[in-house]
C-alpha angles and dihedrals in degrees: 000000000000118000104247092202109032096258089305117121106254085218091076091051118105123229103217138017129266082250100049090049102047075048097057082035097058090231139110120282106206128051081249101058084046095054082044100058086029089066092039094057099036081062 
């Protein structure tokens, strides 16, 4: 039998990126697109 995960537990691994998450999410992605709206909604 072949080893599906390389030895890792498939239980650590996620399900979905960070990118496809903040997507699904409705938020930045990236630490950029945080400080931006930060600063748009601070005022």
């Amino acid at each position: 039998m072949t080893d599906l995960y390389g030895g890792i537990d498939p239980r650590n691994i996620p399900s979905y990126s960070m990118g496809d998450a903040a997507r699904y999410l409705r938020i930045p992605a990236t630490l950029k697109g945080l400080v931006a709206q930060f600063r748009v909604y601070s005022g």
